[in-house]
C-alpha positions in Angstrom: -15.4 3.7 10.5 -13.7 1.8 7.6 -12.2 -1.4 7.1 -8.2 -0.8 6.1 -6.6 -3.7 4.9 -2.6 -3.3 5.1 -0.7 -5.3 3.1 3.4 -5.8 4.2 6.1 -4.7 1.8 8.9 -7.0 0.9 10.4 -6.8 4.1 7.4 -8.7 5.8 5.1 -7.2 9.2 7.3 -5.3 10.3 6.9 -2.6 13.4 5.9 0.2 10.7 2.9 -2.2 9.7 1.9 -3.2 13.3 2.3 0.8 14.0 0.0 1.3 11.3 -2.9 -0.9 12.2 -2.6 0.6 15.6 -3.0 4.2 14.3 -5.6 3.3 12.3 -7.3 1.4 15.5 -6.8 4.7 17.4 -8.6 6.4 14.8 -11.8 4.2 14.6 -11.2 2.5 11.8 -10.7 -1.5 11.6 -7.4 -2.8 10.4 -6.7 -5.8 9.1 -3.2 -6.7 9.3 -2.5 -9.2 6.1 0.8 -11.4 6.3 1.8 -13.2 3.3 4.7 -14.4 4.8 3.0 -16.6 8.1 5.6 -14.8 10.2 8.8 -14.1 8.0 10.0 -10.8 8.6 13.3 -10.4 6.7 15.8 -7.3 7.5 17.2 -6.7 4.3 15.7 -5.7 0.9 18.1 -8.1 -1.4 17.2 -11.4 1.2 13.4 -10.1 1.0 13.6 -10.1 -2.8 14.9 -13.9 -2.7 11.9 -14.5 -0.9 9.5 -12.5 -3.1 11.1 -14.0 -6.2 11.0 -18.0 -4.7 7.1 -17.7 -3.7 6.2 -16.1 -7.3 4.2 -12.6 -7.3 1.4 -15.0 -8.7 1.3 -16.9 -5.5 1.3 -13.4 -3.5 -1.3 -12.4 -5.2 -3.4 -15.2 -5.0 -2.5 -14.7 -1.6 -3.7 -11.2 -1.1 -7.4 -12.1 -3.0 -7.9 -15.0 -0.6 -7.0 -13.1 2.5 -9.7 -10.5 1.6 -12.4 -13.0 0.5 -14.6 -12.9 3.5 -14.8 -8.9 3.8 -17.5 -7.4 3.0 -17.3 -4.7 -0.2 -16.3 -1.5 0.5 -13.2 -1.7 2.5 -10.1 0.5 1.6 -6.4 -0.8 1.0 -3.6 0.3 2.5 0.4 -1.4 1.3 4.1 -0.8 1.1 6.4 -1.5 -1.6 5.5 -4.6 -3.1 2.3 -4.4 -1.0 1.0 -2.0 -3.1 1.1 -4.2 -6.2 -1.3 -6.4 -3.4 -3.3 -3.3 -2.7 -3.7 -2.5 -6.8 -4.7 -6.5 -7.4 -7.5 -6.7 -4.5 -8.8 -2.7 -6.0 -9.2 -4.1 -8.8 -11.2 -7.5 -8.0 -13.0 -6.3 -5.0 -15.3 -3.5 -5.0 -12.8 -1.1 -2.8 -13.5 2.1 -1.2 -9.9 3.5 -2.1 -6.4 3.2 -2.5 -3.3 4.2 -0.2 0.1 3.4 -1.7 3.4 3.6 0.1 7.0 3.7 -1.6 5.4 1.9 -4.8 2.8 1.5 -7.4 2.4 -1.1 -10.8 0.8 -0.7 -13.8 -1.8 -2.5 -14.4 -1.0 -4.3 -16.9 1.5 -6.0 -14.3 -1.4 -6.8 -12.5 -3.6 -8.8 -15.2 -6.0 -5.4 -15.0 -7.5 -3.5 -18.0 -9.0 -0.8 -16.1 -9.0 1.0 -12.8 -12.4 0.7 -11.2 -13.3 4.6 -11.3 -15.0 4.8 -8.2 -11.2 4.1 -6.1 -10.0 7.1 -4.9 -6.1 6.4 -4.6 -3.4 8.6 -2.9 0.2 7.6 -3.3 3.0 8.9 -1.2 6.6 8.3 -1.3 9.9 10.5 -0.4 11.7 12.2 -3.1 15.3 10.1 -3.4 13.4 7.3 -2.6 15.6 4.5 -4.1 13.6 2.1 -5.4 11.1 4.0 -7.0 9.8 3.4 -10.4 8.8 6.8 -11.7 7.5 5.2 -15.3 5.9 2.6 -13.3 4.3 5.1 -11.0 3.4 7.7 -14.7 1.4 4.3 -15.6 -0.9 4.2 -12.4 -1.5 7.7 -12.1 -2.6 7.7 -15.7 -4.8 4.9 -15.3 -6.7 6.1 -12.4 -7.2 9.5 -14.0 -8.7 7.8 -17.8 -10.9 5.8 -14.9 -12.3 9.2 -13.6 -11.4 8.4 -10.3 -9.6 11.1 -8.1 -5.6 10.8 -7.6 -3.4 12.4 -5.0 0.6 12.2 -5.2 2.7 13.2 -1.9 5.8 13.3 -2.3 8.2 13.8 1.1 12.1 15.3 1.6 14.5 12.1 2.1 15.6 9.3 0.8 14.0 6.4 3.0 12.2 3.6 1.1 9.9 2.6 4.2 9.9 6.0 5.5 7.1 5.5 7.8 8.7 2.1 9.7 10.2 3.9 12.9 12.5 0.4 13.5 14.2 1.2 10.1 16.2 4.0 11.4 17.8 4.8 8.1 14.6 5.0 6.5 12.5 6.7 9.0 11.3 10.1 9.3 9.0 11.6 11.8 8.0 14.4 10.2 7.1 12.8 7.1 5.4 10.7 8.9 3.3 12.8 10.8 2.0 14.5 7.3 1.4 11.5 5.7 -1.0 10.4 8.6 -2.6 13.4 8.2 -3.5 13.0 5.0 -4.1 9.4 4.9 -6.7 9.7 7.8 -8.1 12.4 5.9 -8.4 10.4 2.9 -10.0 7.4 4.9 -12.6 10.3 6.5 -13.6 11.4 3.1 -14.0 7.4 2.4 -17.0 7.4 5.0 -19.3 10.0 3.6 
């Protein structure tokens, strides 16, 4: 069994978070839901950002490092959107097992980071129109993790949904994708345990 942290996107814990922990629970595995927010849960991307921008990323992720400070090493991270810049900052100041990252991903330089740790496995998934995406930004990761040594997997799925994998963002959602991308995330998260 593992220890998944999953870390919201913009948009707050939302059902495709909530989903997620219970997939994971199903699974074996522990989830540990992180809100950032203390409840908010916004339904639109340009309030969310006003939100995100009035707290400060520095304050998010100071708040991501403090929810994670009592776990013990070795847990993976799991976030969407600008949870994966949370994901990223905790992989690199906790010893991590690995790295999932949904609809997103920062350099590292971003993040206050030199270096990925090169034993964080990452996977990064996202849909192919997806419209926020950051292609440059997501080059920069991917490059990082592979000068670490580490081992990096990109998915990418047909559609244009940001938070493909929430099922109460109907615009957004798609089952199929979704399907694959637990299959490979809970594959990733086996591999994790050996």
């Amino acid at each position: 069994m593992s220890t998944v942290v999953l870390f919201h996107s913009a948009l707050g814990v939302r059902q495709g978070v909530t989903d997620a922990a219970e997939r994971l629970r199903s699974a074996g595995h522990e989830a540990v839901v992180v809100d950032q927010y203390d409840g908010l849960v916004f339904d639109d991307y340009e309030t969310a950002g006003r939100h995100v921008e009035a707290v400060g990323f520095p304050a998010l992720m100071a708040r991501a490092e403090a929810a994670v400070a009592d776990l013990p090493e070795g847990f993976a991270v799991l976030g969407w959107s600008n949870g994966t810049g949370m994901a990223e900052y905790v992989a690199t100041r906790r010893r991590t097992s690995g790295a999932v990252l949904v609809a997103g991903a920062l350099p590292l330089e971003l993040l206050g980071a030199e270096a990925w740790p090169g034993t964080v496995p990452v996977q990064l998934h996202r849909t192919e129109a997806d419209p926020f995406a950051r292609s440059e930004w997501e080059a920069a990761l991917v490059s990082a993790v592979e000068d670490s040594g580490a081992a990096v997997a990109r998915f990418t799925y047909p559609g244009a949904g940001h938070l493909f994998t929430d099922a109460s963002l109907p615009a957004e959602h798609d089952a199929a994708a979704t399907a694959l991308f637990w299959e490979r995330v809970l594959e990733f998260l086996d591999g994790l345990r050996a």
